[in-house]
BALOBA-1460 file (C-alpha; in Angstrom, 3 decimals):
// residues 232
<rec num="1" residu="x" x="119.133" y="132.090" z="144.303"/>
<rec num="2" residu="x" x="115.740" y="133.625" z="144.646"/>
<rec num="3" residu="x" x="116.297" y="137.486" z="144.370"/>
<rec num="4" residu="x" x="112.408" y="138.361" z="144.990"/>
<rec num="5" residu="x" x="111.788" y="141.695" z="146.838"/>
<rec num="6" residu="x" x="109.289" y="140.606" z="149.563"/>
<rec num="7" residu="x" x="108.886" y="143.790" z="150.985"/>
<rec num="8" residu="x" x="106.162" y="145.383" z="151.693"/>
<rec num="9" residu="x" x="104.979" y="148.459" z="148.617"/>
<rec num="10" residu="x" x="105.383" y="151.695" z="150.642"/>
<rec num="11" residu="x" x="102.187" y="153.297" z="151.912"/>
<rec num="12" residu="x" x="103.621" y="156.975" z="151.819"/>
<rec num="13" residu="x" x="101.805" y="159.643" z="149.909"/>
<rec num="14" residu="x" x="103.727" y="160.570" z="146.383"/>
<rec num="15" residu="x" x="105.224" y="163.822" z="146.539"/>
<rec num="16" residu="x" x="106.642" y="166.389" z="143.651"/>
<rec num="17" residu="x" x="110.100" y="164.450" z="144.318"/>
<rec num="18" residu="x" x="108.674" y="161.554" z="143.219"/>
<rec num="19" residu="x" x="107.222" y="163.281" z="140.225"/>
<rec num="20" residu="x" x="104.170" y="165.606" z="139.699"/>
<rec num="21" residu="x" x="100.625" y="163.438" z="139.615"/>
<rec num="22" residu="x" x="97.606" y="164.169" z="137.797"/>
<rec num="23" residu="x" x="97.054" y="165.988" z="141.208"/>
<rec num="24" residu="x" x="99.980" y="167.915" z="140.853"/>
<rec num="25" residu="x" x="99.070" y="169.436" z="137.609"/>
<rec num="26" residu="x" x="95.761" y="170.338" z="138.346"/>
<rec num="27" residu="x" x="96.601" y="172.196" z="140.870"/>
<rec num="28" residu="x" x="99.167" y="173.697" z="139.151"/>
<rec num="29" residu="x" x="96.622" y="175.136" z="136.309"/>
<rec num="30" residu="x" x="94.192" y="176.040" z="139.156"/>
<rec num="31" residu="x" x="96.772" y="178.648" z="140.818"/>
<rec num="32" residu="x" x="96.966" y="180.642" z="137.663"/>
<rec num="33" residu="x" x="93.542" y="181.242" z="138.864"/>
<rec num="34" residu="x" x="95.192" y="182.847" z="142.167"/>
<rec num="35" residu="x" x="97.568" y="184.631" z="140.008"/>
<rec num="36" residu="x" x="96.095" y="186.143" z="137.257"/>
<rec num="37" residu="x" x="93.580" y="188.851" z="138.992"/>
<rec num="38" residu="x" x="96.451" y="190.312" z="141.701"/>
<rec num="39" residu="x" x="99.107" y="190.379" z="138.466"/>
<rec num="40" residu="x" x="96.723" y="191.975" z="136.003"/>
<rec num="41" residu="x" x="95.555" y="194.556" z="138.794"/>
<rec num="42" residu="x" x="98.958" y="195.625" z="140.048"/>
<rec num="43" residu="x" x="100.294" y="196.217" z="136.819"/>
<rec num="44" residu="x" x="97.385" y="198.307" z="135.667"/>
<rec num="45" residu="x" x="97.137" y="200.532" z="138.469"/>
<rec num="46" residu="x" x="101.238" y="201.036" z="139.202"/>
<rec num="47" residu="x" x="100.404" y="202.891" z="135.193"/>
<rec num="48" residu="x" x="97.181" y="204.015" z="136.102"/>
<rec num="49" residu="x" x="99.023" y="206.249" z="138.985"/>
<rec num="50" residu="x" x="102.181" y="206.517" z="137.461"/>
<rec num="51" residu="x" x="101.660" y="207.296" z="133.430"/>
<rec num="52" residu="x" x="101.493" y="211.291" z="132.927"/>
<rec num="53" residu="x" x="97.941" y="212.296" z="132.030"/>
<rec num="54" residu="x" x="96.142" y="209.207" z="132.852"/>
<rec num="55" residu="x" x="93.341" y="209.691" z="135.087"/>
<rec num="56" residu="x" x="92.052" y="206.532" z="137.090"/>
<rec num="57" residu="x" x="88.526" y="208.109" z="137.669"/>
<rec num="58" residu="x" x="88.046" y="208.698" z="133.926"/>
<rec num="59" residu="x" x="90.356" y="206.942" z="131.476"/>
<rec num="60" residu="x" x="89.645" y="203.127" z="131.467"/>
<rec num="61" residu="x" x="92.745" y="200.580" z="131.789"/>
<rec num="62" residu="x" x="92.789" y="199.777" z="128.240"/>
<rec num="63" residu="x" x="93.817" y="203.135" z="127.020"/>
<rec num="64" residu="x" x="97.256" y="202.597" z="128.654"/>
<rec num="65" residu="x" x="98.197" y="200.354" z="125.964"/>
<rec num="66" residu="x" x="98.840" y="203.250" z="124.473"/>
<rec num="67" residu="x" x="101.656" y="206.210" z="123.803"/>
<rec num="68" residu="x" x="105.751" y="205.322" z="124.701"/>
<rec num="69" residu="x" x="104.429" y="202.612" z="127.477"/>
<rec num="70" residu="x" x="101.598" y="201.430" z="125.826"/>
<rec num="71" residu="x" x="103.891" y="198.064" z="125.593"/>
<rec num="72" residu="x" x="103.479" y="197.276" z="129.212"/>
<rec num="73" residu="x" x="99.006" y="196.623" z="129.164"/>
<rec num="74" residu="x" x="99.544" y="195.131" z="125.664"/>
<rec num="75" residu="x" x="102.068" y="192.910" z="127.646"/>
<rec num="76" residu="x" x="99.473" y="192.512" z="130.723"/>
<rec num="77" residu="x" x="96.797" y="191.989" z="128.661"/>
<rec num="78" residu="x" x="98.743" y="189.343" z="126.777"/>
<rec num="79" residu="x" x="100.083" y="187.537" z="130.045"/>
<rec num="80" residu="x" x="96.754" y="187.461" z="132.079"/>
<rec num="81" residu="x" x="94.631" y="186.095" z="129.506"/>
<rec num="82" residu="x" x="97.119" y="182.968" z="129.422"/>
<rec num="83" residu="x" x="97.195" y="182.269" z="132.920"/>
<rec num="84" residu="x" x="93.305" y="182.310" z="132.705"/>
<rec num="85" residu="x" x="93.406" y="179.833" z="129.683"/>
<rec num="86" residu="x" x="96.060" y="178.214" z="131.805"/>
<rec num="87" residu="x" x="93.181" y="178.034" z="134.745"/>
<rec num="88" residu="x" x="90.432" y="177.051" z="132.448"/>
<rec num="89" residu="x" x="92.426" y="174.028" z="131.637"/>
<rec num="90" residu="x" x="92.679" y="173.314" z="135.481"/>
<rec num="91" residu="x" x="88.973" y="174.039" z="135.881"/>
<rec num="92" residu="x" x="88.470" y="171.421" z="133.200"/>
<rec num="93" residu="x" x="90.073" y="168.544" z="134.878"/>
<rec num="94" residu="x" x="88.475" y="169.310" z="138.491"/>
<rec num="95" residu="x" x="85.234" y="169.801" z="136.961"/>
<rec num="96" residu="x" x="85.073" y="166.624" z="134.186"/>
<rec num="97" residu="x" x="82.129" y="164.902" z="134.011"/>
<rec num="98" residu="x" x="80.022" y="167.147" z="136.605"/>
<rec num="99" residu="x" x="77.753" y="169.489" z="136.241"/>
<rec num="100" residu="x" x="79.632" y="172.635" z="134.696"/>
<rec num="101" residu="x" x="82.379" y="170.714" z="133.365"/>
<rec num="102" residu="x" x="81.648" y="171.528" z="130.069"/>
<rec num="103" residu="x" x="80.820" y="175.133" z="129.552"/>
<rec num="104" residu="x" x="82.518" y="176.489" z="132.609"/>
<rec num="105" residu="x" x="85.999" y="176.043" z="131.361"/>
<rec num="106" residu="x" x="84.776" y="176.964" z="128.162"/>
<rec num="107" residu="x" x="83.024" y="180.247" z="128.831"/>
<rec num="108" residu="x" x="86.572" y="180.760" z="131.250"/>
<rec num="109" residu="x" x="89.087" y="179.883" z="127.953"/>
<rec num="110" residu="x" x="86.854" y="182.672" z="125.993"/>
<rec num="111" residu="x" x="87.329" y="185.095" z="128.574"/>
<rec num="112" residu="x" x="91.200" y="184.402" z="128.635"/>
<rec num="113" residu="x" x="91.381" y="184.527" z="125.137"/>
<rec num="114" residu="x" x="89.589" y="187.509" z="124.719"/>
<rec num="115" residu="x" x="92.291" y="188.822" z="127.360"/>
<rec num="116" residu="x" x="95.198" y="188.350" z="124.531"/>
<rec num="117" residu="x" x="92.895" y="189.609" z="121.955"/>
<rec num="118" residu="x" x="92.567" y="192.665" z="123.610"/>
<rec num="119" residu="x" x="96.195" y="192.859" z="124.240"/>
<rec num="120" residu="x" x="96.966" y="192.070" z="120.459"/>
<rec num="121" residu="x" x="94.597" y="194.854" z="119.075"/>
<rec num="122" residu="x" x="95.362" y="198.003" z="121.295"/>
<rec num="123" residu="x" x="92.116" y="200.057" z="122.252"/>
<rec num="124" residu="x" x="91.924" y="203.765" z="120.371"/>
<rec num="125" residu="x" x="93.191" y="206.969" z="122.155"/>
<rec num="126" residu="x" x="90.197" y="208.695" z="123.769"/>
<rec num="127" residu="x" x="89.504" y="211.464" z="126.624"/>
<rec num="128" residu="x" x="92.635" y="212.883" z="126.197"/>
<rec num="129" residu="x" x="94.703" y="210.230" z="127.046"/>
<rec num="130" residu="x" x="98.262" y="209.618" z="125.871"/>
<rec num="131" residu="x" x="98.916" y="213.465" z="126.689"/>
<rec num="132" residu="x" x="98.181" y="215.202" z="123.151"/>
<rec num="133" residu="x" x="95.150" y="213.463" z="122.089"/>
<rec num="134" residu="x" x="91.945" y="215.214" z="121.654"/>
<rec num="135" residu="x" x="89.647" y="214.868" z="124.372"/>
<rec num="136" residu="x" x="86.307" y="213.055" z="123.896"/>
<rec num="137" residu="x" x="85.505" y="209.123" z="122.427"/>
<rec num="138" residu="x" x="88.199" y="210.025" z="119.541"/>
<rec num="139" residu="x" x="88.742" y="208.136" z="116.019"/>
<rec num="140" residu="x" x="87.812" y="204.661" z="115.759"/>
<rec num="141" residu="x" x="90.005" y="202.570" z="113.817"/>
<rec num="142" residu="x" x="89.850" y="198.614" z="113.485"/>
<rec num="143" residu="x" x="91.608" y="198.075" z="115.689"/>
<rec num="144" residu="x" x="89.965" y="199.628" z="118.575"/>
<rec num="145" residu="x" x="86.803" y="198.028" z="117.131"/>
<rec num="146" residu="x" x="88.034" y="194.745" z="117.496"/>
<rec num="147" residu="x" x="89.494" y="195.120" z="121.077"/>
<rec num="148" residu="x" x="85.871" y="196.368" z="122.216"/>
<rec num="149" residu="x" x="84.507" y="193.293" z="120.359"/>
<rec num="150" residu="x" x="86.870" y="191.194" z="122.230"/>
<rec num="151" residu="x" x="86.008" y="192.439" z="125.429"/>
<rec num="152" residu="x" x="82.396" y="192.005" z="124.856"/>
<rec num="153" residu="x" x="82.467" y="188.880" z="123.897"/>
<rec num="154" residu="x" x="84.966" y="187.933" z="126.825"/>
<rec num="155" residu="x" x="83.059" y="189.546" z="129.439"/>
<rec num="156" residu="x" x="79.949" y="187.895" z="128.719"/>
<rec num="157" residu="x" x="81.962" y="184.472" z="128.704"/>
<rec num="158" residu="x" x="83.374" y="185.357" z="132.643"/>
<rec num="159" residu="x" x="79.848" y="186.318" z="133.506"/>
<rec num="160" residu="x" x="78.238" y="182.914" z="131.505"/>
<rec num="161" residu="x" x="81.264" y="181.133" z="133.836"/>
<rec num="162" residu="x" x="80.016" y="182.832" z="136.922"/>
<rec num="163" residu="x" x="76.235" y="181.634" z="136.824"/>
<rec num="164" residu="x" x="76.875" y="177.970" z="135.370"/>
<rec num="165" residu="x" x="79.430" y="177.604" z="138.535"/>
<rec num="166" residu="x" x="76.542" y="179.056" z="140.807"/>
<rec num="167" residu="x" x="74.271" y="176.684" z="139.798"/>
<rec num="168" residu="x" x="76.793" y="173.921" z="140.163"/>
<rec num="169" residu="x" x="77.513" y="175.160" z="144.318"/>
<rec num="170" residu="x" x="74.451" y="175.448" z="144.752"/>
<rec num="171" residu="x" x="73.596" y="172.119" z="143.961"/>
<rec num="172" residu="x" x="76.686" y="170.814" z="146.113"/>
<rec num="173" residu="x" x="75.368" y="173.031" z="148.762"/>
<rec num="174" residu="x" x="77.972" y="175.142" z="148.838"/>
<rec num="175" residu="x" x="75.369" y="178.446" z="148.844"/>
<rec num="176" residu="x" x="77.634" y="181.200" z="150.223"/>
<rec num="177" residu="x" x="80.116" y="180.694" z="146.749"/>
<rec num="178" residu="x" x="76.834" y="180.601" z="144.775"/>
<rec num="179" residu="x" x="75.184" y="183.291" z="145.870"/>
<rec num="180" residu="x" x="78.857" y="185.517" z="145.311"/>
<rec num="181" residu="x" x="79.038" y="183.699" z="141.627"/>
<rec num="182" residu="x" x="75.269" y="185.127" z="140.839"/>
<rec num="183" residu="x" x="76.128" y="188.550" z="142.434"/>
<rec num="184" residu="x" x="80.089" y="188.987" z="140.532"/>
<rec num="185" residu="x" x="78.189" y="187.713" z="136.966"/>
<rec num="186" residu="x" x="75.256" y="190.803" z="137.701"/>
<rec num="187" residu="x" x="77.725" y="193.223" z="139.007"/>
<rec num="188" residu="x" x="80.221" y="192.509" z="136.319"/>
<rec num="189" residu="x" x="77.884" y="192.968" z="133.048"/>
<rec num="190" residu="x" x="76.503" y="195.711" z="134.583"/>
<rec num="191" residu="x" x="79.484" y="197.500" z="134.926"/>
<rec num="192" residu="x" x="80.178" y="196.612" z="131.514"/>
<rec num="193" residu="x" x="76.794" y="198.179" z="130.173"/>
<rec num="194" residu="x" x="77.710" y="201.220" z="132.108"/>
<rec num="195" residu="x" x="80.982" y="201.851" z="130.502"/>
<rec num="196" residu="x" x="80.205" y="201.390" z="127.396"/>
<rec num="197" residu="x" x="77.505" y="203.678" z="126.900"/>
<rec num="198" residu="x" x="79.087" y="206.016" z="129.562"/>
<rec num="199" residu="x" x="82.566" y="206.590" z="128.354"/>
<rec num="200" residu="x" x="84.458" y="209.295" z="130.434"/>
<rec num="201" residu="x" x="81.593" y="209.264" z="133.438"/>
<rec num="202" residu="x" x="83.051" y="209.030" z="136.341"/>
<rec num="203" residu="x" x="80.619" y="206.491" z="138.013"/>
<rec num="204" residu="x" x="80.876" y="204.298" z="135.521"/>
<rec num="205" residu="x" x="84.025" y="204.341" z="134.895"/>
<rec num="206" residu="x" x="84.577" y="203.526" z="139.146"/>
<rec num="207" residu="x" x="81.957" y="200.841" z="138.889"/>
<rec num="208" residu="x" x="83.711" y="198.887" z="135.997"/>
<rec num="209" residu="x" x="87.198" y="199.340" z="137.343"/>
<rec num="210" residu="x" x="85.065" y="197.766" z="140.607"/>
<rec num="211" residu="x" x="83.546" y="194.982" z="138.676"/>
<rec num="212" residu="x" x="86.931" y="194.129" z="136.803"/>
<rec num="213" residu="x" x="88.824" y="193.445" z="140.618"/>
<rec num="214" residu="x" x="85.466" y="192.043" z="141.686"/>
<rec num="215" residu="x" x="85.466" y="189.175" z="138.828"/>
<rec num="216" residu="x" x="89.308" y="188.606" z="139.414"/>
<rec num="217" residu="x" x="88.852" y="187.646" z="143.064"/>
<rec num="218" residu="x" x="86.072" y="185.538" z="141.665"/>
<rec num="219" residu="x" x="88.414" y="183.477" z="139.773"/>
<rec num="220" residu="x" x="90.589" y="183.372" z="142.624"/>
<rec num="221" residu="x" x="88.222" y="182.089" z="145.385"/>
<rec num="222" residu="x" x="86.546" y="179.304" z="142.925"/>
<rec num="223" residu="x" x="90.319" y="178.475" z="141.951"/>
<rec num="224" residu="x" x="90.737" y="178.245" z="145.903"/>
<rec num="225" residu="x" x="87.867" y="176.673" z="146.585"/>
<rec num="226" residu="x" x="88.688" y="173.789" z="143.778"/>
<rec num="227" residu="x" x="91.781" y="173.596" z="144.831"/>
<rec num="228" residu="x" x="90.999" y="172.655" z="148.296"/>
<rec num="229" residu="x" x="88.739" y="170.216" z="147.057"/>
<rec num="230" residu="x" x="91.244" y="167.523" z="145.229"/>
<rec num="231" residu="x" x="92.521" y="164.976" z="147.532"/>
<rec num="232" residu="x" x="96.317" y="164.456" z="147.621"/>
């Protein structure tokens, strides 16, 4: 008896009950993209408004990874730099063999990394901040040095990221996520600068905290954008 199956292969789209496709996990890196800025920004200000003595106009976020709750940023720290390695990974696979595909999700990995670094060696106490500590830049120790290394190094990765992925939309014509790639890589490093040879100023201190949200809904938009851009 001839037991063949003659009917015809099904033309429906494969969903996640069918199991996840390449697709699928792409797009699955790329929304730790989405995630990481709103998680890491939430959880640093609900402390920055909330820890007693901590003021958000002069004492950067790092400095809450110290004192009794200085477990929480380590912890944030820790957690957003792994979604962005997470996203990196995404931005990898959308971005293969393109222009960009190579040292975007590179530069982004460093940046994520450099996230966990800075969650692994706590910044110094400084500017009065827990309650108890002298005010001014206060003693540096190794580890302090270490987490500004980190963030220098990881900062200048995000704003590397930012201009290779502008010149990349700009060659696919896509010139209104260019031009806000060129402007979040500027903004960001110059924020940067600021703090760091402006500790405790109260400008600089608002234009990094600026430039940190600023290069978080970067990530977010691209991750968006990229999303949007893979065909089911």
């Amino acid at each position: 008896m001839n037991t063949t199956d003659h009917r015809p292969a099904s033309t429906t789209p494969a969903t996640c009950d069918d199991g996840w496709t390449p697709t699928h996990v792409t797009r699955a890196l790329l929304g730790w993209g989405v995630v990481a800025g709103p998680f890491y920004v939430v959880v640093s200000l609900a402390q920055a408004l909330t820890r007693d003595g901590f003021d958000p106009t002069r004492h950067q976020w790092s400095l809450l990874e110290n004192g009794d709750l200085g477990w929480v940023q380590v912890a944030n720290f820790i957690l957003t730099g792994l979604m962005v390695v997470a996203y990196a990974v995404g931005l990898g696979r959308v971005l293969a063999g393109g222009r960009g595909g190579r040292w975007a999700p590179v530069l982004t990995a460093a940046f994520g990394v450099s996230l966990v670094a800075a969650g692994v060696f706590r910044a110094d106490p400084a500017l009065g901040f827990p309650v108890g500590t002298p005010d001014g830049p206060g003693t540096v120790s190794t580890h302090g040095i270490l987490h500004f290394a980190a963030a220098g190094v990881g900062f200048a990765a995000i704003a590397g990221s930012c201009f290779v992925l502008a010149r990349r939309f700009s060659g696919e014509g896509t010139r209104g996520l260019a031009r806000f790639s060129r402007v979040t890589g500027v903004v960001f490093l110059g924020g940067f600068l600021c703090v760091a040879s402006g500790a405790g100023s109260l400008a600089a201190n608002l234009l990094f905290t600026g430039a940190v949200v600023l290069v978080f809904a970067w990530v977010a938009l691209v991750a968006v954008h990229l999303y949007r851009s893979l065909a089911d």
